[in-house]
DOGUDO-624828 format. One record per residue: x, y, z of N, C-alpha, C in turn; residue in one letter. Coordinates in nm, 3 decimals. Each point is the difference from the previous one (the first is absolute). Layout:
BEGIN
n_xx  n_yy  n_zz  ca_xx  ca_yy  ca_zz  c_xx  c_yy  c_zz  aa
X  Y  Z  X  Y  Z  X  Y  Z  a
...
***
This chain:
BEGIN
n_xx  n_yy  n_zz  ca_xx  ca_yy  ca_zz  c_xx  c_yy  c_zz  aa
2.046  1.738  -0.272  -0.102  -0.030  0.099  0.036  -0.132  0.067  x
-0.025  -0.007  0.124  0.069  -0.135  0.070  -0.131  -0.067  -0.033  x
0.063  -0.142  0.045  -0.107  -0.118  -0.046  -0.120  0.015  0.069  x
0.025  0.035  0.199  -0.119  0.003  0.080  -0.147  0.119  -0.081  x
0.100  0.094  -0.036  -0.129  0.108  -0.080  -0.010  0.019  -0.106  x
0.075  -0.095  -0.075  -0.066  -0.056  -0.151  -0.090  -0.095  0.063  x
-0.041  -0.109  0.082  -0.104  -0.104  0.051  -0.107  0.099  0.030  x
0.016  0.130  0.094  -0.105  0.099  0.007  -0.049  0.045  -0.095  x
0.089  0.043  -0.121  -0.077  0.088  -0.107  -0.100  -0.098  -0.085  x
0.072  -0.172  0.022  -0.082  -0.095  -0.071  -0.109  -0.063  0.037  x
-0.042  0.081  0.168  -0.171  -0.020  0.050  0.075  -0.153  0.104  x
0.129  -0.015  -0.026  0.056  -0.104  0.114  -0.022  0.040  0.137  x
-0.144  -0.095  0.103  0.067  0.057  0.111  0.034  -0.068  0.069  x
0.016  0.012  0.128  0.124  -0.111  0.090  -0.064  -0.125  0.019  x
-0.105  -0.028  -0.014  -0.087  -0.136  0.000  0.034  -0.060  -0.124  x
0.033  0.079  -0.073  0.018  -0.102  -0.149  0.140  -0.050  0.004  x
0.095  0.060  0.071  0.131  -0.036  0.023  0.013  -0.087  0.122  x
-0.100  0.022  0.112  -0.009  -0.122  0.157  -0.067  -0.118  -0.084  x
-0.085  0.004  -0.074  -0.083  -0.113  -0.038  0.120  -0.116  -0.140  x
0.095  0.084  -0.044  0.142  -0.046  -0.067  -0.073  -0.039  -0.135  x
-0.101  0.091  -0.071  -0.074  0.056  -0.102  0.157  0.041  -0.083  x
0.047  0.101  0.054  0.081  0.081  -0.061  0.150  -0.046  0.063  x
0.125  0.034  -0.051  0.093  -0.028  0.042  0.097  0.066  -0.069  x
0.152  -0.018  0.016  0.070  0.108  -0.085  0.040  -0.060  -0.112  x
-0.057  -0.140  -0.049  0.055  -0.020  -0.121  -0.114  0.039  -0.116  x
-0.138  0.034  0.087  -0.075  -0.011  -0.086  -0.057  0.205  -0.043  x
0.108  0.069  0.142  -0.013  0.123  -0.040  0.108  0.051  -0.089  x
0.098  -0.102  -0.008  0.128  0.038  -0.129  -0.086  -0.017  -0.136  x
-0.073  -0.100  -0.026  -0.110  -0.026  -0.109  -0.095  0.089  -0.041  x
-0.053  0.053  0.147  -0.052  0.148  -0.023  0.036  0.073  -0.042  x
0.115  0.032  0.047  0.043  0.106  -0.051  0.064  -0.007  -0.125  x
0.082  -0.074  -0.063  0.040  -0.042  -0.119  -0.107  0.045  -0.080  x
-0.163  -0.042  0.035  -0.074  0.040  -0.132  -0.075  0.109  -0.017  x
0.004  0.063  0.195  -0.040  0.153  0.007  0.107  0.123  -0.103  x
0.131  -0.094  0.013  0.047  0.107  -0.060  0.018  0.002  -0.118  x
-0.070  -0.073  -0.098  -0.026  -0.010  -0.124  -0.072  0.120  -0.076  x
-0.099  0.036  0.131  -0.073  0.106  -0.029  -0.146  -0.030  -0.073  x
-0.023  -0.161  -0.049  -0.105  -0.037  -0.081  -0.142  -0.043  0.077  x
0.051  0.016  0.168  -0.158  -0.013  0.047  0.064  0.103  0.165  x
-0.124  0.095  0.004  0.039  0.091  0.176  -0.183  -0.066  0.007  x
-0.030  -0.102  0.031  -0.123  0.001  0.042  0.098  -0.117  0.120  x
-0.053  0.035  0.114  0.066  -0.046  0.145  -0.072  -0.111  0.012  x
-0.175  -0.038  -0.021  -0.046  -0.098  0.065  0.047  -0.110  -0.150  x
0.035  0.076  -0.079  0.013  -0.201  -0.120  0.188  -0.052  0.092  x
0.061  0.093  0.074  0.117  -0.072  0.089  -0.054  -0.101  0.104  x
-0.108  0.058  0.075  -0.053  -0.040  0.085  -0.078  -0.153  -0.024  x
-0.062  0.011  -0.095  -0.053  -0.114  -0.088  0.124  -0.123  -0.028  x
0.090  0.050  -0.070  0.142  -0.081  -0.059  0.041  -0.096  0.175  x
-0.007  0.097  0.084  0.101  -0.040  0.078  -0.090  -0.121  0.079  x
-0.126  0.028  0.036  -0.121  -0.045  0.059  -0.035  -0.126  -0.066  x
0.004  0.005  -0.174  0.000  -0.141  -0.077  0.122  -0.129  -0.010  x
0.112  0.072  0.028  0.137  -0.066  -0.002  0.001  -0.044  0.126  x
-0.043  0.026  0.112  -0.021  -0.019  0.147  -0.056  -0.136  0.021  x
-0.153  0.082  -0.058  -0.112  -0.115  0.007  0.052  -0.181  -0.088  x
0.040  0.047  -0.127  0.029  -0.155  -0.093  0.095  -0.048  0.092  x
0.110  0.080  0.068  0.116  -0.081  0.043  -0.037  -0.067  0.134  x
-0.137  0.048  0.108  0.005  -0.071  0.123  -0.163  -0.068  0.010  x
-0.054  -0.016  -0.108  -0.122  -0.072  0.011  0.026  -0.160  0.000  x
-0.056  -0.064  0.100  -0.147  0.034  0.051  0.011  0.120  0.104  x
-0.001  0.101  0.052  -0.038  0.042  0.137  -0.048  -0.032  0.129  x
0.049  0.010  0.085  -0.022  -0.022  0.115  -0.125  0.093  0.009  x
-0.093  -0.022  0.136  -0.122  0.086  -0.010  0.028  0.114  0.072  x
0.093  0.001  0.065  0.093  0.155  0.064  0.061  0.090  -0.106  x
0.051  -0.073  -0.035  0.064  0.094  -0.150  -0.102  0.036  -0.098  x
-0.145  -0.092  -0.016  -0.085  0.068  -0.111  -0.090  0.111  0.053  x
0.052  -0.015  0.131  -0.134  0.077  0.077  0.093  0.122  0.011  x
0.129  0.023  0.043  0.073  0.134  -0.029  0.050  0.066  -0.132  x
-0.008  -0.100  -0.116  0.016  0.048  -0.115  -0.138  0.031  -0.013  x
-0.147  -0.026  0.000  -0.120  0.104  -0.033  -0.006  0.106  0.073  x
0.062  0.017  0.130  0.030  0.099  0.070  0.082  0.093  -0.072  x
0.127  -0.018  -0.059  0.079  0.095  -0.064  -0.059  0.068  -0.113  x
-0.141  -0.100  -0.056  -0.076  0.041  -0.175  -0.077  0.104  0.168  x
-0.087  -0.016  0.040  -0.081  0.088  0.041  0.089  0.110  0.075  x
0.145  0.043  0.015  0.008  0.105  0.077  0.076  0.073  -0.141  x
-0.021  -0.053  -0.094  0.110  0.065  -0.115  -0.047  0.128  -0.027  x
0.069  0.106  -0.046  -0.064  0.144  -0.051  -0.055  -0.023  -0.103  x
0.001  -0.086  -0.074  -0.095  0.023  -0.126  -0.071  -0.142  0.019  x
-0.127  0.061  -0.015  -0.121  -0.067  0.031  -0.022  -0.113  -0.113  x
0.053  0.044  -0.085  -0.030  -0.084  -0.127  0.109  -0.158  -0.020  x
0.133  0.050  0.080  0.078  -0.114  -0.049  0.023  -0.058  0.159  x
-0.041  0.059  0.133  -0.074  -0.040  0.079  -0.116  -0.152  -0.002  x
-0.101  0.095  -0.085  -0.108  -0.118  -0.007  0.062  -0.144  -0.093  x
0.102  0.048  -0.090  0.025  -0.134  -0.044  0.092  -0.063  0.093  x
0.069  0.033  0.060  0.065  -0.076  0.121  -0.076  -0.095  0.080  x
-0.091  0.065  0.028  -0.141  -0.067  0.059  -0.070  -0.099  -0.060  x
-0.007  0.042  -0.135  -0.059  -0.094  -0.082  0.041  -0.136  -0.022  x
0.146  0.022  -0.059  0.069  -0.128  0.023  0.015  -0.039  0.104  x
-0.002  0.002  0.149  0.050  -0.080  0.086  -0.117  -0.077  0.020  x
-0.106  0.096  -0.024  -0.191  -0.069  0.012  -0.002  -0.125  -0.089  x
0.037  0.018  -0.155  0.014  -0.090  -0.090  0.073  -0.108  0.042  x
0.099  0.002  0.067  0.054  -0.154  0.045  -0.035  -0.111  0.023  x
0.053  -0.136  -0.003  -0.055  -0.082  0.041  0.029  -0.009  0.167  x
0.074  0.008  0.031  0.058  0.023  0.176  -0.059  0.121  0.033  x
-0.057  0.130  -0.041  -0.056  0.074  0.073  -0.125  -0.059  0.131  x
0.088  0.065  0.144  -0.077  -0.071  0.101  -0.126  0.062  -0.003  x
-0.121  -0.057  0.078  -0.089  0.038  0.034  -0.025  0.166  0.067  x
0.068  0.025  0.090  -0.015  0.171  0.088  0.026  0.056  -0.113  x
0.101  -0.027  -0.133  0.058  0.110  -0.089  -0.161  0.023  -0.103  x
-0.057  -0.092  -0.028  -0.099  -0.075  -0.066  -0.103  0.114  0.063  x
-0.033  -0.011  0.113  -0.135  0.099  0.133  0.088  0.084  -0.069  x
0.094  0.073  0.016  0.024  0.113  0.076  -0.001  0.094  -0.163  x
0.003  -0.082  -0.093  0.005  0.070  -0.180  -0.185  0.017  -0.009  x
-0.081  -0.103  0.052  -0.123  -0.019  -0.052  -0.074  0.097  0.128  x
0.081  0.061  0.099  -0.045  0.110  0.070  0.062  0.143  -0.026  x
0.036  0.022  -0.078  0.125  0.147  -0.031  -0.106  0.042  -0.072  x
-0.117  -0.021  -0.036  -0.069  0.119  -0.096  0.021  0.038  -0.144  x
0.083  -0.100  -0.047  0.028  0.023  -0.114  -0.077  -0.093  -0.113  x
-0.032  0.035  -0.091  -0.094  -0.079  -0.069  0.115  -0.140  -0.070  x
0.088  0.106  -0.089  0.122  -0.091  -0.039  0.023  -0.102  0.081  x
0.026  0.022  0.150  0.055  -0.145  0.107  -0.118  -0.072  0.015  x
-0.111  0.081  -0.019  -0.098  -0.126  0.054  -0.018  -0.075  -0.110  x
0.000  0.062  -0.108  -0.036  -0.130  -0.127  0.098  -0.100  0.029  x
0.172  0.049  0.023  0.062  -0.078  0.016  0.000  -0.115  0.034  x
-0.037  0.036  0.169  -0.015  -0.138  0.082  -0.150  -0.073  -0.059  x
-0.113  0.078  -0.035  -0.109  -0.067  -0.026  0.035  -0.132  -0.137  x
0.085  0.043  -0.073  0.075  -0.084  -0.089  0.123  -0.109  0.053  x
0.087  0.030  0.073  0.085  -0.088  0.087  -0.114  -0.125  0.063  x
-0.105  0.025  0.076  -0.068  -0.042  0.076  -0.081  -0.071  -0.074  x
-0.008  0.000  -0.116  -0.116  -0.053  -0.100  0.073  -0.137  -0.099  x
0.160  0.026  0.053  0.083  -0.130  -0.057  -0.058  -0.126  0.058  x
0.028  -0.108  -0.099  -0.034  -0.131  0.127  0.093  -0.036  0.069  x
0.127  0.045  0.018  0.112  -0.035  0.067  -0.053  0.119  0.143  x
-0.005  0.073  -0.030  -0.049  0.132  0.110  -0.106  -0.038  0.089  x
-0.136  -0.075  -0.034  -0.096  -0.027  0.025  0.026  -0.118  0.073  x
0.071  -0.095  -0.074  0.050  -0.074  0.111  0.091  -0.008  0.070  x
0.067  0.121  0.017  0.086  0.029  0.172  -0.124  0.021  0.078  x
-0.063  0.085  -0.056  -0.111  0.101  0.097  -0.067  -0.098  0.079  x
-0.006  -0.130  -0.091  -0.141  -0.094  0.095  0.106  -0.109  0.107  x
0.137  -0.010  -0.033  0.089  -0.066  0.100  0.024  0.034  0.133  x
***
C-alpha cells in the first residue's frame, strides 16, 4: 500500500498533511507499528501524530490553534474529534474565537470546557484586559 493511502486508511486527510500534523517521517512510524498488527484502531494514529505535533510546536500561534480544532471537529470519528477540540480549548494560548466558537458548537463536553478555561485566573484576567 503506498504511503498516500496508508495516510487514507489511517483517517489522514490532506489538512492533516497541509497543516504539517503529519509528514513522511512520522508515516514511516506509522507504519512500522501498523504493521505490527497490535493496534488497527486508526483514530489512536491520529491521536499519536496530533500529540507529537502539538508537544513539539507549542505555544501555538492562534491560526494554527484555530485550524487544529478545526481538523478535531471535521475528523470522522466524533469521539477522537472532540478530543482534538478539547485539547486545543484546554490550552493556555487557545485564542478567544476558538474559545466562542467551542462554547457555541452545542456540545456539552466543549462548553464545560471553556466554562472551565474561563474560570482560570490567568483566563479571567485576559478577558478583563
Amino acid at each position: 500500500m503506498a504511503a498516500p493511502d496508508f495516510g487514507e486508511r489511517l483517517g489522514f486527510t490532506p489538512a492533516w498533511f497541509d497543516l504539517g500534523v503529519v509528514d513522511q517521517a512520522f508515516m514511516e512510524k506509522a507504519r512500522a507499528e501498523w504493521d505490527k498488527g497490535d493496534d488497527t484502531n486508526t483514530e489512536h494514529y491520529r491521536w499519536w501524530a496530533f500529540q507529537e505535533f502539538l508537544a513539539a510546536r507549542r505555544p501555538l500561534s492562534a491560526d494554527l490553534a484555530a485550524a487544529l480544532y478545526e481538523l478535531g471537529a471535521t475528523d470522522a470519528d466524533p469521539g477522537m474529534g472532540g478530543s482534538i477540540m478539547s485539547a486545543i480549548v484546554y490550552l493556555s494560548e487557545c485564542p478567544q474565537a476558538v474559545l466562542d466558537a467551542a462554547a457555541a458548537a452545542g456540545e456539552r463536553y466543549l462548553l464545560r470546557a471553556v466554562e472551565r478555561r474561563r474560570a482560570e485566573p490567568r483566563a479571567a484576567a485576559d478577558a478583563g484586559a
